[in-house]
N, C-alpha and C positions, 0 to 999 in steps of 0.2 A: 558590722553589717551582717545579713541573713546568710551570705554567701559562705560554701567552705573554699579553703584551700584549696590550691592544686597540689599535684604532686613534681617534684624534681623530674628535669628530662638528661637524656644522655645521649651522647653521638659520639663518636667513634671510629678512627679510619686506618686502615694499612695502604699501603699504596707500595708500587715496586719502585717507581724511584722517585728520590727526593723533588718535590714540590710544594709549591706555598696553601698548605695542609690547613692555615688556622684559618685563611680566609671560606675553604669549604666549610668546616667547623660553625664560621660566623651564618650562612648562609644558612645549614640543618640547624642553627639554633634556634635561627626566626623560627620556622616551622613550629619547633617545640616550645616556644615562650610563652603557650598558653599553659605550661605545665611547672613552671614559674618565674616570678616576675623579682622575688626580691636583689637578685645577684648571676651573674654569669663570668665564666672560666673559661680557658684554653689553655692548654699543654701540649707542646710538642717536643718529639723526640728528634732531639738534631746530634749531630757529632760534639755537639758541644757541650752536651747533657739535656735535659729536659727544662727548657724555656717555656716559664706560666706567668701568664696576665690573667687577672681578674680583678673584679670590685662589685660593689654592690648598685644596683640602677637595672634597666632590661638593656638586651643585647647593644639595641644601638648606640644606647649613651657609654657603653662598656667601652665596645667595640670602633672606635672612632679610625678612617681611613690612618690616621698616624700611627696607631697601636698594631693594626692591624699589620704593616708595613714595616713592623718591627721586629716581627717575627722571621725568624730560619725556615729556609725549605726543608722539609723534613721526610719521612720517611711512614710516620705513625705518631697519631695527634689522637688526645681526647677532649672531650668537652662535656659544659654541665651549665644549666641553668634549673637557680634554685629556689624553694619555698620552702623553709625552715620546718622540720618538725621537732627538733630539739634546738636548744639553745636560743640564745636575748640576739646578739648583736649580728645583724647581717651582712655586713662588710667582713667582720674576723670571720664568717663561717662559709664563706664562698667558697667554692671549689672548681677545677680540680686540688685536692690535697696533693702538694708533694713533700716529699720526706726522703733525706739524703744520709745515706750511710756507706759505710766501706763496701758495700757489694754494688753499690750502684744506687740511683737515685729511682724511686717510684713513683708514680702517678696514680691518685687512686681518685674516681668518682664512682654517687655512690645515690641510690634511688630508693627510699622504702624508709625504712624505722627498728630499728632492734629492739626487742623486747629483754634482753640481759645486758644493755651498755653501760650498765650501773654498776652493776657486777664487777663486767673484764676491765671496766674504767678503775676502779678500786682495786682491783687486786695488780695492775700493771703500774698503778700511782703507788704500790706499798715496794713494787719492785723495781722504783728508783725511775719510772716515763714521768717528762712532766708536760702536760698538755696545753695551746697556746690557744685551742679552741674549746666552744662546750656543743659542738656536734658528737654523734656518734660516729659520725665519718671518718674523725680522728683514734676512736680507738679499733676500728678495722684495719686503719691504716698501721698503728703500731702492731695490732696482732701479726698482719700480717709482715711484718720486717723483722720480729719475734720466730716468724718459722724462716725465715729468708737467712736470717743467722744461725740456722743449722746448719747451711751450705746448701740448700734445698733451691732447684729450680724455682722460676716465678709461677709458675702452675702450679707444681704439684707444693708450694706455699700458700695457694689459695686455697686447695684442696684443702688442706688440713686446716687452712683459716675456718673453710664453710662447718668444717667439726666443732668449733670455738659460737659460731655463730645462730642465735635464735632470732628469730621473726620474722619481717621486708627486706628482702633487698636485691638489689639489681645492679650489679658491680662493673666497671672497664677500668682494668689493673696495668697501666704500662711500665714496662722497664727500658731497659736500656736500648733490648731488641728483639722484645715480644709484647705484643697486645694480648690479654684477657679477658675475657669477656664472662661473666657467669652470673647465674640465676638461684635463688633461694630453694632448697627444697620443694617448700609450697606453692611457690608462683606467683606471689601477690603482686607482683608488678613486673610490668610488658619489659620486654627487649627483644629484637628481632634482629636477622642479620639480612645484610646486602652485598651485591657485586657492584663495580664500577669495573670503567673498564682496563684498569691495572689494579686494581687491588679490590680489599673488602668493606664494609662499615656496618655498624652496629648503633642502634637506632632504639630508643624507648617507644617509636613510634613508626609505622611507616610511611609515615604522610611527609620526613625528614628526608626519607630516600629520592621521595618524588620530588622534590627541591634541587636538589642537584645529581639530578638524573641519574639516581642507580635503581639496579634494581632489585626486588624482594626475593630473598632465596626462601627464607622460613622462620619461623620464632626458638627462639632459643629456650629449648626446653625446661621445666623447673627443676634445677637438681644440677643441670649441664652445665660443664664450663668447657669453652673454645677459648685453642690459642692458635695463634698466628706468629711463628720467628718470622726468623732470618731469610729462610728459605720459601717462603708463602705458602706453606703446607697451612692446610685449616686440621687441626687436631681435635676432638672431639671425648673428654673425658666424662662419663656416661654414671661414674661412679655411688656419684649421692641421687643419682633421678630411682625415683618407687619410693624415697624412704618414707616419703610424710604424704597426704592425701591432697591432692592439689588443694589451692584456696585462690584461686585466682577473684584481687577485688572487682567487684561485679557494678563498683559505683564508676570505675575506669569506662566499662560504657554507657553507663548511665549520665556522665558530666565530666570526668576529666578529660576523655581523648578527642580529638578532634575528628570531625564526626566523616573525615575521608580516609582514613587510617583504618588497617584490619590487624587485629592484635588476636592473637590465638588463633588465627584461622574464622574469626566473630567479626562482619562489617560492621562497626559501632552507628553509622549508619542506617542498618537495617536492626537493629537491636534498638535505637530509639524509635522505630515507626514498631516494631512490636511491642513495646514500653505503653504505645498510645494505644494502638489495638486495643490490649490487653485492658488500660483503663476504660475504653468505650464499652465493653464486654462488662465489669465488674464495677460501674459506676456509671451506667446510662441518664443521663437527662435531655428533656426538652429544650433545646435550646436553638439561637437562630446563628449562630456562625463559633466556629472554635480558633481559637487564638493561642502565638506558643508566645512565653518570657524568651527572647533572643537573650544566646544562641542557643547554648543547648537542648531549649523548651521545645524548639521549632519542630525540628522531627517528629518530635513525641506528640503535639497537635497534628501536625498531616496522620500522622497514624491514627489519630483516635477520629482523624475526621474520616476516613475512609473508611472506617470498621463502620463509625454510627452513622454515613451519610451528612452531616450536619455540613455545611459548607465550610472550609477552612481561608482565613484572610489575614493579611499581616495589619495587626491592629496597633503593635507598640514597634518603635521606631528606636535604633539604640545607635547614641555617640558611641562612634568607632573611635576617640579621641580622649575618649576617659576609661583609661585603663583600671581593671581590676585592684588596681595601690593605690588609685585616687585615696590622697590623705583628706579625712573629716579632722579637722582642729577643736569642733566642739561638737557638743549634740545637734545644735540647729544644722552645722553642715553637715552632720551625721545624716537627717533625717530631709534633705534639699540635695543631698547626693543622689537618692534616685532619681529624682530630676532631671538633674543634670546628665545621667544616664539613661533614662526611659523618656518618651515621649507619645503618648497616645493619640493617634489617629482618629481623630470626631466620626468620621464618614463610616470606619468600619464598625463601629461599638455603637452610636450614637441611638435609644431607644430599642436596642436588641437585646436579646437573651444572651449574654456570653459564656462559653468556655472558654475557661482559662488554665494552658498547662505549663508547669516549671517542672524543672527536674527536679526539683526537691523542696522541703521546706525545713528551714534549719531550727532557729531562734525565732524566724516570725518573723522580722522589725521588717525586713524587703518586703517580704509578702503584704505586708497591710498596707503596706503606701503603693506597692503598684494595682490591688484592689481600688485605693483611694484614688488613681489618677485614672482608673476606667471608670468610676462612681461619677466622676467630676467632667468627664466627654462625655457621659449621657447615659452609660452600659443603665440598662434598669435590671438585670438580675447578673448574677459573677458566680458563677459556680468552678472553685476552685479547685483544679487535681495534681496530683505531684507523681511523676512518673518515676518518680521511690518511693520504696516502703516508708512506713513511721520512722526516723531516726530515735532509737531508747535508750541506745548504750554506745560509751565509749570507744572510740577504735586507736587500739595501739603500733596497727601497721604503715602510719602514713598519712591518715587524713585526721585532718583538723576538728577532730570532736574528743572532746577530752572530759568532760564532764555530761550526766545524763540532766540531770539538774537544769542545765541550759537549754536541755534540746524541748522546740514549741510543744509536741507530739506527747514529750512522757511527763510535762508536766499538767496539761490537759487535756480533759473528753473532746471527743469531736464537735459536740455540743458548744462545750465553750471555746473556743477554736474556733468555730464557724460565728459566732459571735462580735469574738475577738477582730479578728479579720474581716466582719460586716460581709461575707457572702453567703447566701441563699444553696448553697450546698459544700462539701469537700469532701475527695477523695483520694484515694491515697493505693498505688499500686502493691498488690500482695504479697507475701516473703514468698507467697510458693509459683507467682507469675515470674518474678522476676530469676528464678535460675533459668525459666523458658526463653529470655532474650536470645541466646542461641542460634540460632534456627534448626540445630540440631540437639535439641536438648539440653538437659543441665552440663556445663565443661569445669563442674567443680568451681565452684563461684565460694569465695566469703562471702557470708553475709549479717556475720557477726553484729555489726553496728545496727541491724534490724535484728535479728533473732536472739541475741548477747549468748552463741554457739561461738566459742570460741578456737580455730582452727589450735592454735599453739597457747599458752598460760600466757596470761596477761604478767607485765613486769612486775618487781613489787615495790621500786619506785616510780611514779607516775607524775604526770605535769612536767608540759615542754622546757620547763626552768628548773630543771629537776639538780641540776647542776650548781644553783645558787643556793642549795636549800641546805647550806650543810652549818655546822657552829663553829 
C-alpha cells in the first residue's frame, strides 16, 4: 500500500518501590501503538533478574490479562512496540533485547536506524558475537556489553557506546539497577522524560504520559543521556549534545506522532494546521468544501480551510477496526483494502469542488483509489494536496523509504501525476514551508528524504534485508 511505516515507540519507568511495572508499561504502550504494530515487549527489573515477554501481534493480543499477571513487581521496567526497519522475521526481532553476561543482565530497546550496523555487525561477527537476530538492536546491544566488560558503569558504557554509533536512535538501557535513557547526537527521533508520583518515565512520545497520569518534565535532549540508580538521583551526562547539527525528522509531525503529543517543545497538532495553512497559501484553488485522508490528513485540512476560507467537512469516514497490518493476500485485496478502510460520505462531496488533503503521497496506489471513491459519491473536481514535500530520496534514519525508484513524485511530472491519479489539480507542500511547522521557526528538522541533504552519510550497505544478502 501507499502508506509509510511508522516508527518503533518506547516507554520506560523508575519507580521507588516495587510495583506491577508491566502492566503501566501495557497501558503507555496502547498510547504508542500507532508507532508500531508489528511486535511489542516488556522487561522488568525484579530481584530475580530481568523478566521479558514479548512476541509479535499489537499490544493487546501480546499482552493478554494471564501474561500480564506473570510478571514480578519491579522497581524499573522498559517497553517497546515495534515496526521493523532492518531485518525479515518479526517475532525474532521483537524487543526489549535482553542479553545476559557475568556483570549482569541488560535490557536494551531501541527507536531509529543506524547507518554503520553493517559495519560493527561484521567486525564483532569476526570477533567471535554470534547473532540470534537481524536487527540492528542486536548489535548495540553487544557493543554495548563490549564496553560493560571493561568494568565500566552502565552509563558511562553507553557513553562510549554513543562513540561506536552512527545515525537514529533513541535508546532505554536497563541494568540490574539503573535505567538509561539517551538520545542520538542528531535528534532524529523523540524521547521525552516524565514524573509520576514516585518515580520517572521516559516516553517516545508525550501523549504515553497522559495515559497513566504522569507528568511532562521535558525532552531529552540530542546528545543527552540520563540515568536513574538506586538512589532516584536523575543524572544528566551532557557530553556528546553540540557535537552534530540537530536533524530532528520533521515527517514525525507531519504523520508519525499522534497529533496530542508535543515533541521538542512542537504541538504536532499545531504543526499540521500550519502544514494546511501553508498549502492554502502556495496552492490556492476554487473549490466548495476541503476535506482531510483520516487521521493524520485531518489537521492538515482544518488548516488549509481556515487560511483559504473554503468550508472544511468530514467527507471520508475511516474503520477504526482495520488496522494499519490489515494483510492484502493478493492484489484484488490489495486494491478492495481501502475500502474496507475508507468510506465516502455522498452528502459532503456529492456535485462539489473538493479539496482533498493527506499527509503525504508515497507510491500512489492509496492515493488513486481514494481519489476513485470521491469520483464515485459524486465529487466533480478533486484537487489533490499532501502536506509533505515530494518524497525523491531514500531515508536511512527510520522510515520506510528505501528506494527513490518507488517513490510516485520522482518517478513523474506533476502533469502525469495529476493524470495518473484523475485529479484536476495537486499540490504538494514546499521543502522550505515545511521547517516553518514550528511555530518558532526551523528546530533543525531533516529533511533529507525531500531535499536528498543528508544530515549524517548514507550506509554503504542498504535495503532492510541487508542481512540476507551475503554468499
Amino acid at each position: 500500500m501507499d502508506e509509510l511505516k511508522e516508527e518503533c515507540g518506547l516507554f520506560g519507568i523508575w519507580s521507588e518501590t516495587p510495583s506491577d511495572l508491566a502492566r503501566t508499561c501495557y497501558y503507555a504502550l496502547y498510547a504508542l501503538q500507532h508507532r508500531g504494530q508489528e511486535g511489542a515487549g516488556i522487561a522488568v527489573a525484579a530481584d530475580s533478574g530481568i523478566v521479558s515477554r514479548k512476541d509479535a501481534g499489537l499490544v493487546n493480543d501480546v499482552f493478554t490479562s494471564s501474561v500480564l499477571s506473570s510478571f514480578p513487581e519491579a522497581t524499573m521496567a522498559i517497553s517497546h512496540v515495534r515496526y521493523g526497519t532492518t531485518g525479515i522475521n518479526p517475532r525474532l526481532n521483537v524487543q526489549p533485547l535482553v542479553v545476559n553476561h557475568y556483570l549482569g543482565s541488560v535490557a536494551v530497546a531501541h527507536n531509529g536506524n543506524l547507518t554503520n550496523d553493517a559495519q560493527l555487525r561484521k567486525e564483532l561477527e569476526l570477533n567471535g558475537s554470534i547473532f540470534h537476530t537481524t536487527s540492528d538492536t542486536e548489535v548495540i546491544a553487544y557493543m554495548l556489553v563490549r564496553h560493560r566488560l571493561e568494568n565500566l558503569p552502565l552509563h558511562e558504557a553507553v557513553s562510549k557506546l554513543m562513540d561506536d554509533l552512527h545515525g537514529a536512535y533513541s535508546l532505554l538501557v536497563m541494568g540490574r539497577d539503573t535505567l538509561v535513557a539517551a538520545r542520538d547526537p542528531w535528534g532524529f527521533r523523540p524521547l521525552c522524560m516524565g514524573r509520576t508520583e514516585d518515580g520517572y518515565v521516559f516516553a517516545s512520545e508525550s501523549c504515553a504520559f497522559d495515559t497513566i497520569g504522569a507528568e511532562f518534565i521535558r525532552d531529552i535532549e540530542p546528545g543527552e543521556i540520563v540515568r536513574i540508580g538506586k538512589d532516584g538521583k536523575v543524572i544528566s551526562d551532557r557530553s556528546h549534545t553540540g557535537k552534530e547539527k540537530k536533524a530532528f525528522c520533521v515527517f514525525e509531525l507531519i504523520y508519525f506522532a499522534r497529533p496530542d503529543s508535543v515533541i521538542d517543545g512542537v504541538s504536532v497538532q499545531n504543526a499540521r494546521q500550519r502544514a494546511g495553512a501553508f498549502l492554502a497559501l502556495e496552492h490556492p484553488v476554487q473549490a466548495d468544501v476541503v476535506i482531510g485522508v483520516p487521521d493524520s490528513g485531518i489537521e492538515a485540512a482544518l488548516g488549509y480551510s481556515r487560511q483559504s476560507g473554503i468550508p472544511y467537512s468530514t467527507g471520508l469516514i475511516k474503520n477504526k477496526y482495520i488496522g494499519r497490518t490489515f494483510i492484502q493476500p493478493d492484489q484484488k485485496m490489495r486494491e478492495n483494502a481501502v475500502k474496507l478502510k475508507l468510506n465516502p460520505i455522498p452528502s459532503a462531496v456529492k456535485g462539489k469542488r473538493v479539496v482533498l488533503i493527506d499527509d503525504s503521497i508515497v507510491r500512489g496506489t492509496t492515493s488513486k483509489h481514494i481519489v476513485k471513491l470521491l469520483r464515485d459519491a459524486g465529487a466533480v473536481e478533486v484537487h489533490f494536496m499532501s502536506s509533505a514535500p515530494k518524497f525523491l530520496y531514500p531515508c536511512y534514519f527510520g522510515t520506510d523509504i528505501d528506494s527513490s525508484e518507488n517513490l510516485f513524485a520522482y518517478k513523474y511530472s506533476d502533469e502525469e501525476m495529476k493524470e495518473i491519479l484523475d485529479v484536476d489539480s495537486i499540490g504538494f507542500l514546499s521543502p522550505e514551508s515545511v521547517i516553518k511547522l514550528a511555530d518558532n521557526g526551523d528546530r533543525g528538522f531533516c529533511r533529507a528524504c525531500f531535499t536528498g541533504e543528508y544530515p549524517c552519510p548514507p550506509p554503504e550497505v542498504q535495503g532492510k534485508d541487508r542481512y540476507h544478502q551475503r554468499g
